[in-house]
C-alpha positions in Angstrom: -36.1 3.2 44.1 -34.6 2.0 41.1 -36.2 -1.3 41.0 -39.7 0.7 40.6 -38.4 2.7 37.5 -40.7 0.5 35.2 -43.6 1.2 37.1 -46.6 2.7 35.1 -47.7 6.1 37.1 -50.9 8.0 36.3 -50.4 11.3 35.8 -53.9 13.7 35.7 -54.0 17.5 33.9 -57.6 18.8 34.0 -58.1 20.9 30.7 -61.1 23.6 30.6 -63.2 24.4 27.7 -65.8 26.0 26.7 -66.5 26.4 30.6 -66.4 22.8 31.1 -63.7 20.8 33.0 -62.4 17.6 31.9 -60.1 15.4 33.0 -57.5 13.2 31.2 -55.0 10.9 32.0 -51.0 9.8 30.6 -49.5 7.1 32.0 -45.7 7.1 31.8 -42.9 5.5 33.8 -41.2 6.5 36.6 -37.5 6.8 34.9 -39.4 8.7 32.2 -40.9 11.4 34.9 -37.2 11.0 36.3 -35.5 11.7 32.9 -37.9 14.8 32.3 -37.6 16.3 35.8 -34.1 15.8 36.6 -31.8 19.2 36.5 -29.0 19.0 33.7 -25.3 17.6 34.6 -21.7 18.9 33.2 -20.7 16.5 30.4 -17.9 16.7 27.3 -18.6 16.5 24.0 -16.3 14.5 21.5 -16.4 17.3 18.5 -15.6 16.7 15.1 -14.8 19.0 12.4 -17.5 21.6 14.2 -19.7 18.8 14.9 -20.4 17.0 18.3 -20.8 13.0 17.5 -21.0 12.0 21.4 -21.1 13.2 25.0 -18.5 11.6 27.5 -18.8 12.0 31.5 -15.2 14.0 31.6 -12.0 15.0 29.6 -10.1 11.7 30.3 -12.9 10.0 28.8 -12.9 11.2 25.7 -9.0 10.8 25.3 -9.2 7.2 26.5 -11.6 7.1 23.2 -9.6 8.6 21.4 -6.3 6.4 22.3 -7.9 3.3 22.0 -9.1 4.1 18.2 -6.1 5.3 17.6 -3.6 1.5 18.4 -6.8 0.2 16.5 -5.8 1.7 13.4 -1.8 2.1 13.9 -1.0 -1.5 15.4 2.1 -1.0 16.2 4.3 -4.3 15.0 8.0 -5.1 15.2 9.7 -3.3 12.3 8.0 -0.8 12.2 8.6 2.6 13.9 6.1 4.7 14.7 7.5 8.8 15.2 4.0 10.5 14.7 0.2 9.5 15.0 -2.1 12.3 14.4 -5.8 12.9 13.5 -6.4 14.3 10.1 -9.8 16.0 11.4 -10.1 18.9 13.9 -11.0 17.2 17.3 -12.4 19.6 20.1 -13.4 18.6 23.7 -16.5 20.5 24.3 -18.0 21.8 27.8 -21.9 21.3 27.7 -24.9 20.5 30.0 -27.0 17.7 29.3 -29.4 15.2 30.4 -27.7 12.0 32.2 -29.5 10.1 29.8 -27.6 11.4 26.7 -24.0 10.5 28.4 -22.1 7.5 26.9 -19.5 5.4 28.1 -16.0 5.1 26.4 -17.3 1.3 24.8 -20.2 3.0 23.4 -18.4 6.2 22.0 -15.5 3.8 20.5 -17.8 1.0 19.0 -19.4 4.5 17.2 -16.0 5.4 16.2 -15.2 1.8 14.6 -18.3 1.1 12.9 -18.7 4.5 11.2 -21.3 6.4 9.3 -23.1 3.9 6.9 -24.7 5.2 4.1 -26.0 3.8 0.9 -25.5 5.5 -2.8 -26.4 4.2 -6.3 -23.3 4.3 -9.0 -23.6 4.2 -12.3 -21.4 1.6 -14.3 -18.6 3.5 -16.4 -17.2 1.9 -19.8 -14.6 -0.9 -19.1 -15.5 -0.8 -15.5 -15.4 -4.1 -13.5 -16.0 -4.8 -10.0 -12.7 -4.5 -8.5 -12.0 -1.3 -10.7 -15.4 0.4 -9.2 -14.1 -0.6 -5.4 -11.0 0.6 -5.5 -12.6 4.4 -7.3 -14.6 4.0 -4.3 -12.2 2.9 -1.0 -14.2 0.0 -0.8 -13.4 -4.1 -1.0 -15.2 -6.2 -3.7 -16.9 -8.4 -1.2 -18.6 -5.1 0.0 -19.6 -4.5 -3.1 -20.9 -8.1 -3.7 -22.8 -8.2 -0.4 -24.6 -4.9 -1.9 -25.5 -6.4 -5.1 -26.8 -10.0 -4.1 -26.5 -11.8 -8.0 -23.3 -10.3 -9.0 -20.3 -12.1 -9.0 -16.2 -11.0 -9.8 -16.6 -12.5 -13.0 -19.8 -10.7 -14.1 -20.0 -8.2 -17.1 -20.7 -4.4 -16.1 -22.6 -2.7 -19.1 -22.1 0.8 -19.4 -25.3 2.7 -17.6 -25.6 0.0 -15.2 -26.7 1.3 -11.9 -25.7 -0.8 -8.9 -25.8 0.1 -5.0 -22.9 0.8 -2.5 -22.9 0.7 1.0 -20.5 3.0 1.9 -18.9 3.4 5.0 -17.0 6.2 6.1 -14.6 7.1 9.1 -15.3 9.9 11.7 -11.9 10.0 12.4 -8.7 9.5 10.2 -5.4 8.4 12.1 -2.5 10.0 9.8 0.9 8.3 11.3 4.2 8.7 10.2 7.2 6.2 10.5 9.5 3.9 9.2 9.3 0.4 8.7 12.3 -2.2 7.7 11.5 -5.0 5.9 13.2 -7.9 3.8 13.1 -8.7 0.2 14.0 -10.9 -2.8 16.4 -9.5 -4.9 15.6 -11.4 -7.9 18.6 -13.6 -10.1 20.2 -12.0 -13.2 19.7 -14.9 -16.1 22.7 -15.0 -18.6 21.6 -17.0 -21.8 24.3 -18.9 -24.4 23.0 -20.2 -27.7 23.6 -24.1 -28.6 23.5 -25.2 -32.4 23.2 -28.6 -31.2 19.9 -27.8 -29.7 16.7 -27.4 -31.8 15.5 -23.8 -31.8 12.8 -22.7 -29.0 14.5 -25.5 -26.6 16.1 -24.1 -23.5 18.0 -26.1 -21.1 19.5 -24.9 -17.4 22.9 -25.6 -17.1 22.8 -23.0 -13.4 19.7 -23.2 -11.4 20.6 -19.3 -10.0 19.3 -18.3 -6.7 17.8 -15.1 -5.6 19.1 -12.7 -2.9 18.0 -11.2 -0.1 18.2 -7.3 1.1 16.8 -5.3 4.3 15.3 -2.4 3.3 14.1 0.6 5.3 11.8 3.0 4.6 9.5 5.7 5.6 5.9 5.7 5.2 2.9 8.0 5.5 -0.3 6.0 6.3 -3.8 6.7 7.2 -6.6 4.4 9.5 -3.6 1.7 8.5 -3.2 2.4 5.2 -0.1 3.2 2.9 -0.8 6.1 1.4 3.0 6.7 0.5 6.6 5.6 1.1 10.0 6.2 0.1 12.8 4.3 0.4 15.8 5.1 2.9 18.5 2.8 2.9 19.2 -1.0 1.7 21.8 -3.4 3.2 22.5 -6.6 0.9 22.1 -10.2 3.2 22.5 -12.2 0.6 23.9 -11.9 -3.1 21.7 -13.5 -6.0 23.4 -16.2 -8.0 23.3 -15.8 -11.4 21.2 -18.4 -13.9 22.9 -20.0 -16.5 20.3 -21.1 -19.9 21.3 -22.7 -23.1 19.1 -22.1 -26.1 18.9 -23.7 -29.3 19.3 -22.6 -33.2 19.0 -25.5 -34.8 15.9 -25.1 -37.1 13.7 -28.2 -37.1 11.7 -28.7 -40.1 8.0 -28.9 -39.9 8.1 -26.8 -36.6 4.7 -26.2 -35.4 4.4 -22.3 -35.0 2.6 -21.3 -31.9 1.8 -17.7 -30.9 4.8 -17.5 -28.5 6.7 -18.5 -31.7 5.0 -15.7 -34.1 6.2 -13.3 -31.3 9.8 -14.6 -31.2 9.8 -14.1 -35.0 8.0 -10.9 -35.6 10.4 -7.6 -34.5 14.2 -7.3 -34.3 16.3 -4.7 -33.9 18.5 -2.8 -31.4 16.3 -4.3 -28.0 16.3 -0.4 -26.9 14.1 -0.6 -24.6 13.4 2.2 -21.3 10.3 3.6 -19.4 8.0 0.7 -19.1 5.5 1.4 -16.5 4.0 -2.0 -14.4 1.1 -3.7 -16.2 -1.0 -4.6 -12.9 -0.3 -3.2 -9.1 0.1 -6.2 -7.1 2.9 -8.4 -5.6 5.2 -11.1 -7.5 4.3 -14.9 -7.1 6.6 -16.4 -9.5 9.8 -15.0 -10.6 11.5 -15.2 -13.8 13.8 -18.3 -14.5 13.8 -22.3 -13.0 10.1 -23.2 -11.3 9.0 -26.8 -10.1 12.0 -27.9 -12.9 10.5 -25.8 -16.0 11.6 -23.0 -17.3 9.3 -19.7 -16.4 9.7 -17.1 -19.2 8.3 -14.3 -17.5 6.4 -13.3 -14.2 3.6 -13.9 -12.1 1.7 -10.7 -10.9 -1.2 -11.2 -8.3 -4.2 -9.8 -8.6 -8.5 -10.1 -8.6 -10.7 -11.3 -11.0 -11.7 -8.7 -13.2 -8.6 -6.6 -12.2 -8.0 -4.3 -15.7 -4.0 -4.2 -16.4 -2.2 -1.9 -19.2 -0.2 -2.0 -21.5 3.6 -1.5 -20.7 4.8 0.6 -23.7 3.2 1.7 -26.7 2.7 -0.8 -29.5 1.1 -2.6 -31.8 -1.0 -6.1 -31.3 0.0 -9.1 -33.2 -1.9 -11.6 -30.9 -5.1 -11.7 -29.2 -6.7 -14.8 -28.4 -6.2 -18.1 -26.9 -3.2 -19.8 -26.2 -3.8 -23.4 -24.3 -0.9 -22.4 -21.5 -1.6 -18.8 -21.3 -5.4 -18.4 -22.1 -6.6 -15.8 -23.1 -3.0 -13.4 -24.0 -2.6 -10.4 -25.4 1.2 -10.1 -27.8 2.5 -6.4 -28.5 4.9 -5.8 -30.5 7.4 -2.6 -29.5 9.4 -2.2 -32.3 13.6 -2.7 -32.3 12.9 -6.2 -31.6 11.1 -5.7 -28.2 7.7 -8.0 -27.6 5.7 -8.1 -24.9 3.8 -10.8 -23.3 0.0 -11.0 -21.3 -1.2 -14.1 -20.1 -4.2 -15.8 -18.0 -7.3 -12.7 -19.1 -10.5 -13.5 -18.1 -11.2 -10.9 -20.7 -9.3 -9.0 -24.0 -10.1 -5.5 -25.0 -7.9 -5.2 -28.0 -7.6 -6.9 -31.3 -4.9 -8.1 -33.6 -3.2 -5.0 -35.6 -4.5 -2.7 -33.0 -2.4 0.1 -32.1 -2.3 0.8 -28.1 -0.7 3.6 -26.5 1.6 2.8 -22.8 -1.1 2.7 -20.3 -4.3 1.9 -22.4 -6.4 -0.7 -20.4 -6.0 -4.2 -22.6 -7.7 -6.6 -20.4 -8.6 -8.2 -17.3 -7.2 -10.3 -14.9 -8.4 -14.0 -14.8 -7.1 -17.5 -14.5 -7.1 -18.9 -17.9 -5.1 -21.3 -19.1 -2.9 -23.6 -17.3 -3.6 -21.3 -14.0 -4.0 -22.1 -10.1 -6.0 -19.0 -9.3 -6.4 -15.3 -10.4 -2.8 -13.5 -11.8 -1.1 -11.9 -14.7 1.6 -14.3 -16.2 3.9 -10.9 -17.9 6.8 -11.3 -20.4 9.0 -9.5 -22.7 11.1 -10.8 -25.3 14.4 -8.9 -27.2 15.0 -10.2 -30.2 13.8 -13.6 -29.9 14.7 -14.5 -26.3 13.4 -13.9 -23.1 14.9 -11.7 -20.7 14.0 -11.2 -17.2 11.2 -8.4 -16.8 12.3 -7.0 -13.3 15.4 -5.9 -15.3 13.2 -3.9 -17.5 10.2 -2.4 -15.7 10.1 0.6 -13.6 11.5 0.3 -9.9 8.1 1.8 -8.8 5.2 0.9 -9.5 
């Protein structure tokens, strides 16, 4: 029978009025007449939150569903220790009768799951916004938001009262898991410096390279649909001990020294270097260390990040350099007070001025990759009374 299911049939109701008969015709197919005929069957319904989203065959079918999404968004790895995986929604199993037409199949009811609910919004631009600020206020990537806008680009400049368009989607289901995770990590070279008269001032030479360590560190971690949403830290076991760096830096005043902005900061505050509770300038993970690189000397650290990407100020302060700088682009200088400077290197854009005061965690610019650069970062540096110091040493051990 089933190969006649596409089979037109004429179906004939005779309708009286007005003491006349008439006579009409539908034509309609034989799975329809099947559909609307046949009795209802037993089915479960997937509920969430209150709400049915899809109707399985049986009970087993729904938790095969609901395991599959569920390694989709733990992946369990090596390392990492998995001790709870839970779904942050209430999810029902729901005894109903329905058409056999309106049952799924487990691919069906897990593609739904993966894809989501899609829908489509209109945000207005805030003041200093940029494109990766706007996706991460909205859980979103900037490629989505790219693909939304068609024109826009990372590097392009948000007004204020813009309106652009997100496509948003959003999970039915959240997996909340719970574990631990081990991993290993640099532990970053301590860099003692020694002053040499015979040297002119603002030369530094390595006498010991240094090398970093290494450490295994455990932690536990809260994450949900595969992302960290906390951690803590449990334990650390050294592997390796860093090797300290050994730099030689000259006094010898040169007349006729050309004064570059790195040198107005090296000159401008002095004092006691107190220096405590500076926050992280950008959010992102360390390319470049402090100390020896590719044979030069590396005053300060590389922090990844996007295009457009605002970072902050460290510590409150005042600005004694904004502008260009033909190895750092476009850098922002603070000065601290008691001899403490701060350096910001590589903006794709400055929102502060020379003399301007700023307070610790005031948005000062975006990331870019000005300069002498090979790609989107913030080059970050302080500076104690003249000489660099290592800015691991300094910032806060979270970020």
């Amino acid at each position: 029978m089933k190969k006649w299911t596409k089979l037109k049939i004429l179906i004939f109701t005779l309708i009286l009025l007005g003491g006349a008969i008439y006579l009409t015709s539908t034509k309609v197919t034989v799975a329809e007449v099947q559909n609307y005929v046949s009795p209802l069957v037993p089915g479960y319904g997937l509920s969430i939150n209150g709400k049915v989203l899809a109707i399985l065959p049986n009970e087993e079918n729904i938790d095969q569903v609901l395991d599959k999404y569920k390694n989709l968004q733990t992946k369990p790895t090596e390392g990492w220790i998995i001790t709870s995986s839970d779904f942050d929604e209430t999810v029902e199993k729901v005894l109903t009768n329905v058409k056999p037409s309106e049952i799924k199949t487990v691919d069906e009811v897990y593609n739904i799951l993966v894809q989501g609910q899609r829908s489509a919004i209109s945000y207005t631009v805030d003041e200093n916004d940029s494109i990766w600020l706007i996706a991460q206020k909205n859980g979103m990537s900037t490629g989505e938001i790219l693909a939304s806008n068609p024109g826009l680009t990372e590097e392009t400049f948000l007004p204020a009262g813009q309106v652009i368009k997100l496509n948003k989607i959003t999970p039915y289901l959240t997996v909340v898991t719970i574990g631990q995770m081990v991993s290993k990590e640099v532990i970053p070279f301590e860099v003692e410096s020694k002053t040499n008269n015979q040297l002119a001032k603002g030369v530094r030479i390595i006498k010991d390279l240094g090398e970093d360590g290494e450490k295994e560190v455990t932690y536990s971690y809260v994450e949900k649909n595969g992302k960290i949403i906390s951690q803590e830290k449990i334990k650390e076991n050294i592997l390796v001990k860093p090797v300290v760096q050994i730099i030689e830096q000259g006094t010898q005043v040169v007349k006729n020294q050309e004064y570059d902005p790195e040198s107005i900061a090296n000159n401008t505050s002095h004092g006691s270097g107190s220096i405590s509770g500076l926050i992280w300038p950008l959010n992102g993970p360390i390319t470049s260390y402090y100390g020896n690189r590719h044979g030069e000397f590396h005053s300060g650290i590389d922090i990844a990040g996007e295009t457009g990407q605002p970072f902050k100020a460290v510590n409150s302060g005042t600005v004694i350099y904004a502008g260009w700088h033909d190895i750092y682009g476009n850098m922002i200088l603070i000065d601290h007070g008691d001899g403490v400077v701060t350096r910001y290197g590589h903006s794709i854009k400055l929102l502060v001025t020379k003399g301007q005061k700023v307070t610790k965690g005031q948005i000062i610019g975006y990331v870019g990759s000005t300069g002498r650069s090979t790609g989107p970062h913030l080059h970050f540096g302080i500076m104690i009374n003249s000489k660099a110091v290592n800015p691991i040493n300094y910032l806060s051990t979270s970020k």
